[in-house]
N, C-alpha and C positions, 0 to 999 in steps of 0.2 A: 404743485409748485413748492408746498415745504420741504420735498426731498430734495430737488434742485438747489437753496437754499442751506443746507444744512453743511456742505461740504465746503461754503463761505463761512460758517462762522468764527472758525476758528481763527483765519486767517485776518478778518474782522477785528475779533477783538486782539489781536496781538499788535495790530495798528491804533486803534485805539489805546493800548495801554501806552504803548511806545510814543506816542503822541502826546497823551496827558500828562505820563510820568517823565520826559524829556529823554527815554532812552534815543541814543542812538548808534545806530547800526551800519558803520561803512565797511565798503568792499575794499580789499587790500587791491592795491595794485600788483598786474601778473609781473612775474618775471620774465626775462628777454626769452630764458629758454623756454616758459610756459606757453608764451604769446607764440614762439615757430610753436612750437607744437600743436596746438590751436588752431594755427593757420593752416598749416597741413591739413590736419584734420578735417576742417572748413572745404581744402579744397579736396580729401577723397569725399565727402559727402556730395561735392556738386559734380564728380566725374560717375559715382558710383551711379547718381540720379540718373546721368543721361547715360548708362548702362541699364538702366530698367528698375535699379533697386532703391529702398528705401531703407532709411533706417529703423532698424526693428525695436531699439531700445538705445537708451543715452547716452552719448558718446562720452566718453571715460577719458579725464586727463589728468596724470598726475606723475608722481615722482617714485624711482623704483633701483635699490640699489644697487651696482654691479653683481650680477649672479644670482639674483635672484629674483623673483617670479611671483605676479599678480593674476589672484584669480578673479574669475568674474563667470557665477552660477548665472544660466539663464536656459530659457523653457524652447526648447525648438520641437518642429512640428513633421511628420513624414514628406508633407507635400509641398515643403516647403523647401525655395531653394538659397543657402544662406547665403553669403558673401563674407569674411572677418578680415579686417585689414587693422594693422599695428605699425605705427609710426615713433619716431624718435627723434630728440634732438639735434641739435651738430655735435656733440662731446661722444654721441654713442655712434658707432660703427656697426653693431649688430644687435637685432632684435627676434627674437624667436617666440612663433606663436603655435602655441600645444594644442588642442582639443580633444577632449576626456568627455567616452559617455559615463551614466551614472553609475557603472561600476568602478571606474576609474582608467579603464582601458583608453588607450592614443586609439582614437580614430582619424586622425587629419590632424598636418602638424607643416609648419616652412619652418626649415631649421638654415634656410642657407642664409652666408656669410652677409645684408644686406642690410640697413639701416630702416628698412621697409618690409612685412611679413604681410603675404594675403593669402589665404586659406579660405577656396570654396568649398561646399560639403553643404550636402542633402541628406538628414538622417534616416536609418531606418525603423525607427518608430520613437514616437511621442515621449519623451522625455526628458528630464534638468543635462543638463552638457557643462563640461566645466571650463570655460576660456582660459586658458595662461596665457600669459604677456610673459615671457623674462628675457632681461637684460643681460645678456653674454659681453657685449662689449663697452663699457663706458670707460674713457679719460678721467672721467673723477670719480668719488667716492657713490654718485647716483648721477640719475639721468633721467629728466621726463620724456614720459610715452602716453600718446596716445590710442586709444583703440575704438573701432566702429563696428557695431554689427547690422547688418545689411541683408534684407529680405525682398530678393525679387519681387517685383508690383506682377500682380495678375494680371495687366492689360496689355 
């Protein structure tokens, strides 16, 4: 039971202090284009489910300048079959989604003209892969995007 316990403490006492000491901690409100982006998001998580997959790690939302490119390390498996989808605002027009094994080679990549990128890909063997996200086409100076990655369910 105290190792159970142990992974609450911190989080414990950080409430505690902020309580005692009268910090307080509010959330900003999102932006119009954070909130679509979100939404989207929201809804490739509920289409990707009733395609079989889950999300394998936490959906990514944020903001990302014209022409240029968000990575995002993450651990993929041989037997595993992935799913990656990248979403963007209304300001952007096109979204391009890379994937680099760990030498840096493009193994799987949507590069076409589309405000939406999904890139399925089963590796072949066990190791870090490097997600890019970039922004090829945004109306302003950046544009939020969001990204999912999606792990077939066994069942």
């Amino acid at each position: 039971m105290t190792m159970k316990l142990k992974h609450l403490m911190l989080p414990v006492i950080a409430v505690f202090l902020g309580t005692t000491f009268g910090f307080r901690v509010t959330a900003r409100e999102l932006e119009e284009p954070e909130k679509e982006v979100e939404a989207q998001i929201q809804a490739v998580i509920r289409a990707q489910s009733n395609e079989g997959y889950e999300l394998a790690f936490p959906r990514t939302v944020s903001k990302l300048a014209r022409g240029a490119q968000a990575p995002k390390t993450v651990r993929l498996y041989p037997k595993g079959e992935y799913s990656f989808v990248a979403v963007c605002d209304q300001r952007c027009d096109d979204v391009d989604l890379i994937i680099k094994d760990g030498d840096g080679n493009q193994v799987a990549a949507d590069v076409a003209e589309y405000a939406i990128a999904v890139v399925n890909y089963r590796p072949p063997t066990e190791g870090s892969y490097q997600v890019n996200v970039k922004m090829n086409e945004c109306s302003t100076d950046n544009c939020h995007f969001g990204l999912g990655v999606f792990l077939k369910s066994e069942g």
